[in-house]
C-alpha positions in Angstrom: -25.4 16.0 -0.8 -23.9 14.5 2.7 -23.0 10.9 3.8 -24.6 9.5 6.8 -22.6 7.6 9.4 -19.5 7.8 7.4 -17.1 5.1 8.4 -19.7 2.3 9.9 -21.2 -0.3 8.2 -19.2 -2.8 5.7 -16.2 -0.4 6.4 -16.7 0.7 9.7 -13.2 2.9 10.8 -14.1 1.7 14.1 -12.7 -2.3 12.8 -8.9 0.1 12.9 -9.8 -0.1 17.3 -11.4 -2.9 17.6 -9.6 -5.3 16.1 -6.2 -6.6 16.1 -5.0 -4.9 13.2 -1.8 -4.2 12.5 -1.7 -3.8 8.5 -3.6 -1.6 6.6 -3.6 -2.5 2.3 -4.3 0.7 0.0 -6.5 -1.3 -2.5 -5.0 -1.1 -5.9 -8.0 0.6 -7.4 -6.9 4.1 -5.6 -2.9 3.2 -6.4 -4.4 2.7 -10.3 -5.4 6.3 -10.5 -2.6 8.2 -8.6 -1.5 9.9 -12.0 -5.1 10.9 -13.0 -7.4 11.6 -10.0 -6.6 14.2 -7.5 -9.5 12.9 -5.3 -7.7 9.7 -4.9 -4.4 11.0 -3.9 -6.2 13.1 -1.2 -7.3 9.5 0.1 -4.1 7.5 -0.3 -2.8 10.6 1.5 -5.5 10.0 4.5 -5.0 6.4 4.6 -1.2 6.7 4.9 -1.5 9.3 7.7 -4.2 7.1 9.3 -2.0 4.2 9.3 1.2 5.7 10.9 -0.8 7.3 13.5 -2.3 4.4 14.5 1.3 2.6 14.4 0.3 0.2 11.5 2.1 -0.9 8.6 0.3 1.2 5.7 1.3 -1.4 2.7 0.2 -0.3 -0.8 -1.1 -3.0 -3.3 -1.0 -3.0 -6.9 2.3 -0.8 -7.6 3.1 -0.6 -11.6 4.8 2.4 -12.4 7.7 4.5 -10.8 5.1 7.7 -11.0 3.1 5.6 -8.3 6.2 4.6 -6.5 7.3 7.6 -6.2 4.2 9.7 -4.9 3.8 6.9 -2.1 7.7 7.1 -1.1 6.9 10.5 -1.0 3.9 9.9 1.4 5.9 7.7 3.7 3.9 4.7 2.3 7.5 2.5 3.3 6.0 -0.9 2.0 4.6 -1.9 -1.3 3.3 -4.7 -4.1 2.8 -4.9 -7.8 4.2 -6.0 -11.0 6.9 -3.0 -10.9 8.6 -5.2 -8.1 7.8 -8.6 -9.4 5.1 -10.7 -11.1 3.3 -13.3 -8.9 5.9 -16.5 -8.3 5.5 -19.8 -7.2 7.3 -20.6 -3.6 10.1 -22.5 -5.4 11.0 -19.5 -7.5 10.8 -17.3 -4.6 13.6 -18.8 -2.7 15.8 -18.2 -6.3 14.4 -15.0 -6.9 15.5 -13.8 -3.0 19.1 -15.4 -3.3 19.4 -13.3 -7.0 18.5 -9.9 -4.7 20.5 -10.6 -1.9 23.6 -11.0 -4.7 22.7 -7.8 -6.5 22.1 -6.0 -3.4 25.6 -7.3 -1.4 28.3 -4.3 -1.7 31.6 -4.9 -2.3 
């Protein structure tokens, strides 16, 4: 079995040229499955190596576990969001929550 006109369509690659993209999101459905399917690592992989090449900021969504941390430091993936970082806050509590890191984070 073979794909026709990979890449075109609803998820045209050709959107990465045309475009002024600068961000690419791993959807957290691939990022769910990086302990179980290989097939999905392969494409995380792609996407990352897409991204840099293209000199975008490859940023993966839906992070949970160190395991999944972990493969996607390994992969260069150097941003990331999901509940292993921080459940969803309203703008108030952000402003607390990034005063508490910059305190924990501040060497003596």
């Amino acid at each position: 079995m073979g794909v026709d006109d990979f890449g075109t369509g609803y998820s045209s690659l050709s959107y990465l040229r045309q475009f002024p993209i600068d961000v690419l999101k791993i959807d957290q459905s691939f990022i769910r499955q990086i302990t179980s399917d290989f097939d999905d690592l392969t494409i995380i992989a792609a996407i990352i190596s897409m991204g840099k090449s293209l000199k975008h900021v490859v940023v993966a969504e839906g992070i949970e576990t160190d395991q999944q941390r972990a493969y996607l430091q390994s992969h260069h993936c150097e941003e990331g969001r999901g509940y292993l970082f921080s459940r969803p806050v309203v703008a108030s509590q952000l402003v607390d929550l990034l005063r508490l890191n910059a305190k924990e984070t501040v060497v003596h």
